[in-house]
Structure formats: structure tokens, C-alpha cells
C-alpha positions, 0 to 999 in steps of 0.5 A, spaced: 512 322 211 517 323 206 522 324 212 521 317 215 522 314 208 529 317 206 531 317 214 529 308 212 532 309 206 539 312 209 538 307 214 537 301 209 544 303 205 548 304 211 547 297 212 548 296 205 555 299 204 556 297 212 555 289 210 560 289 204 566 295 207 570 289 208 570 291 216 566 289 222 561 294 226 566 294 232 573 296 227 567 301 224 566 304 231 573 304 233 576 308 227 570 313 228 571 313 236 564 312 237 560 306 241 559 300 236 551 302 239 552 308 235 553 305 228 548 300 230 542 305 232 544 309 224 543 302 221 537 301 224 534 307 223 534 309 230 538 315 230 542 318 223 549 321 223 551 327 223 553 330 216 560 330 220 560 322 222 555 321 215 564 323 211 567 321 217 563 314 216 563 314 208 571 315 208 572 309 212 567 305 208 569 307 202 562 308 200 559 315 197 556 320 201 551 321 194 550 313 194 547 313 202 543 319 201 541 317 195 543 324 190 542 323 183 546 327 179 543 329 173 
């Protein structure tokens, strides 16, 4: 159960970070070359990104990979 609930909160602030990046989906799919379903299935919680798409992803968006996880740094 704690899986499914950090996979929905990853879901849930890809949206997020995606929503106010100031880029669309399409230009997100575009610059990472992969399919605007793709992006779409890791907002949506469908599938999640590779820790290799999860970077490629974060530096697009300029958002960070610690605010996505949801790591606290102590």
C-alpha cells in the first residue's frame, strides 16, 4: 500500500511541477523524444519514469527531482 501512495504522490506532483513549467505536454514529449502518452501515463500515475527520464524530465521542467519524490532533507 505505501508503494501505491508514493507512485500517486509522484503522479500527483508531476502534474504539478508539469502544469506550471511554462511548456506544453506535446514541447515536454518533444524535448525528452518520447510520446506525449508517455508523459501523460506518468501524470496519470499509469506508469512512472525511469530515474533516467525522472532527470531528463526534472531539467526540462525545471523542477526538482527531491520536490517530485518528495525527499526531505534533514
Amino acid at each position: 500500500m505505501e508503494n501505491k501512495n508514493l507512485d500517486e504522490k509522484i503522479s500527483q506532483n508531476l502534474r504539478y511541477e508539469i502544469r506550471n513549467c511554462g511548456k506544453t505536454v506535446k514541447q515536454i514529449s518533444g524535448e525528452m523524444g518520447v510520446t506525449h502518452s508517455t508523459i501523460s501515463q506518468y501524470c496519470s500515475g499509469k506508469s512512472q519514469p525511469t530515474l533516467a527520464n525522472l532527470a531528463r524530465l526534472c531539467n526540462i521542467i525545471g523542477a526538482s527531482a527531491d520536490d517530485i519524490l518528495e525527499i526531505k532533507k534533514d
